[in-house]
C-alpha positions, 0 to 999 in steps of 0.5 A: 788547895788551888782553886778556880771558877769553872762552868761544867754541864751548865752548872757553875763549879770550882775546880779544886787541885789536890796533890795530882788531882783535879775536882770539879764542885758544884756550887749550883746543886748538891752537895755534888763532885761532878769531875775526877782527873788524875794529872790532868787527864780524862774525867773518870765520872759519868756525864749525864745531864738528863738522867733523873728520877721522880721524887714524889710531889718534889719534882726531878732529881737529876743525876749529872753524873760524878758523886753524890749523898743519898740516905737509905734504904732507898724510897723515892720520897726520902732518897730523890728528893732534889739537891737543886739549890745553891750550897756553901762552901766553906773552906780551910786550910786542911779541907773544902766543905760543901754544905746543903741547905736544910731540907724543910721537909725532912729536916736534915742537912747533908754535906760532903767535907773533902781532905788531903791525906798527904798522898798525891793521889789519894784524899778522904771524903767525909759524907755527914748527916745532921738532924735539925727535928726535934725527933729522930731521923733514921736512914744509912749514908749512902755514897755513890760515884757514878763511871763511865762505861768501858771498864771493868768493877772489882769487888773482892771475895776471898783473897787471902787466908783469912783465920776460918771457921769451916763450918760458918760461911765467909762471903755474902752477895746480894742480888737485886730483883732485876739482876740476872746472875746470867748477865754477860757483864759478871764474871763469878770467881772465888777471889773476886766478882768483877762486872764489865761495864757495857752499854747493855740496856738492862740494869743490874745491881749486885752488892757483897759484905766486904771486910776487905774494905775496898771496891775498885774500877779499872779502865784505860789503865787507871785504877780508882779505889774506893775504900770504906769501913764493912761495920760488921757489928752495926745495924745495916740495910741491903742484907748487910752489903756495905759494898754494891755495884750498879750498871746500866746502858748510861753509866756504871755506879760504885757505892758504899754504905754506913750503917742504919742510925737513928740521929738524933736532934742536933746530932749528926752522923759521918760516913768515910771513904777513901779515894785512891787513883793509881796509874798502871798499875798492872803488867796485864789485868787477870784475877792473877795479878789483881790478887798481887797487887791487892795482897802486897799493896801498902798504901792498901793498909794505909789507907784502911787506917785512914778510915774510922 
């Protein structure tokens, strides 16, 4: 993995190249990705160096856009404490590892260890928690990449023929309070649920159980998959939506979740996803052809085998 120091929205980082695609790390907060470019291109992440959140009695955490580790469920005193100090990173020949400082408060430690796959334009990203109290801590590892606005979310429902029970249902969305089912973003189908990302000053947030294992954003022709384990069988947060969307007039998040755990003492717990970017990948973007290229794509199974 190449490698070289940068500065990116004040903040000092390494810009990392796997295969076709450039990282840029924070070495001054974290752990955090802040840029994704495919082959030199665009960064697909939001750039949003104001944007922050109250934690209570521990200052600001600020967003800055790009990759981020919270624990759920969400409470401001837990999820937002501030991820401002310098990290350690530390490198290998088969991954780059980029490790926070222990919380004093909580006693936790996260880290993001990010991996070649062997594939150009697709690398795995581990998201670990380790507990350093003495008692349990309980939370869900909760990865979330923020976008920028101006393409479309594609969250699968019912592609293909899946073996059923008629009598038992077989899809799951999760509304958040805020959220309008009415919103000029969604668009409800029967295959997919797809959210445009427009500058609208209203939040929305919607999230689905999904044995699909894949959530997607399509914009200026370029695909970014984000692929994760459902774990139907483990305890969950959120109604059991291991895949969610959230929107707002700044930027547009795709997140994953890891089922709710008690860590134990000196025992940590890991949650994957698998990141994928492909170039044209559609003749024209309709429902028609997304459930082409899902149903018939390899590298779609080859990448769920690459989860745990």
């Amino acid at each position: 993995m190449d490698r070289k120091e940068k500065s990116f929205l004040g903040l000092d980082c390494l810009e990392i190249n796997i295969g076709h695609i450039q990282l840029l790390i924070s070495k001054s907060v974290g752990p955090r990705i802040l840029s994704f470019c495919l082959n030199g291109g665009e960064n697909i992440f939001a750039e949003v160096p104001d944007q922050c959140l109250e934690c209570p009695g521990k200052g600001k955490f600020y967003f800055y856009g790009g990759h981020r580790f919270w624990c759920g469920p969400e409470d401001p005193s837990i999820t937002y404490i501030p991820d401002s100090r310098p990290i350690t990173i530390k490198e290998t020949s088969e991954s780059i590892e980029l490790i926070q400082e222990v919380d004093p408060t909580l006693g936790i430690q996260k880290s993001m260890r990010i991996m070649p796959t062997g594939f150009e334009n697709i690398l795995m990203v581990d998201h670990i928690i380790k507990n350093t109290k003495d008692k349990p801590f309980r939370c869900a590892p909760w990865a979330i990449t923020q976008l920028k606005l101006g393409g479309t979310v594609i969250l699968p429902q019912h592609i293909d023929g899946m073996a059923e029970n008629p009598l038992l249902p077989n899809r799951s969305i999760v509304l958040w309070p805020y959220s309008d089912v009415k919103d000029p973003r969604f668009k409800w189908d029967n295959q997919f649920i797809t959210l445009h990302a427009l500058p609208i000053d209203k939040a929305l947030k919607v999230g689905i159980a999904n044995p699909y294992q894949w959530i997607a954003y399509y914009r200026n022709n370029l695909l970014f998959v984000k692929y994760a384990s459902d774990y139907p069988t483990l305890p969950s947060i959120d109604y059991g939506a291991t895949s969610q969307c959230y929107c707002n007039s700044r930027f547009i998040e795709l997140e994953t979740l890891g089922p709710l755990a008690d860590i134990q003492s000196d025992e940590e717990i890991c949650h994957r996803e698998i990141w994928r970017a492909v170039e044209d990948p559609f003749v024209e973007f309709s429902l028609g052809d997304l459930k082409d290229f899902f149903l018939h794509d390899e590298m779609t199974k080859i990448c769920r085998k690459k989860l745990f």
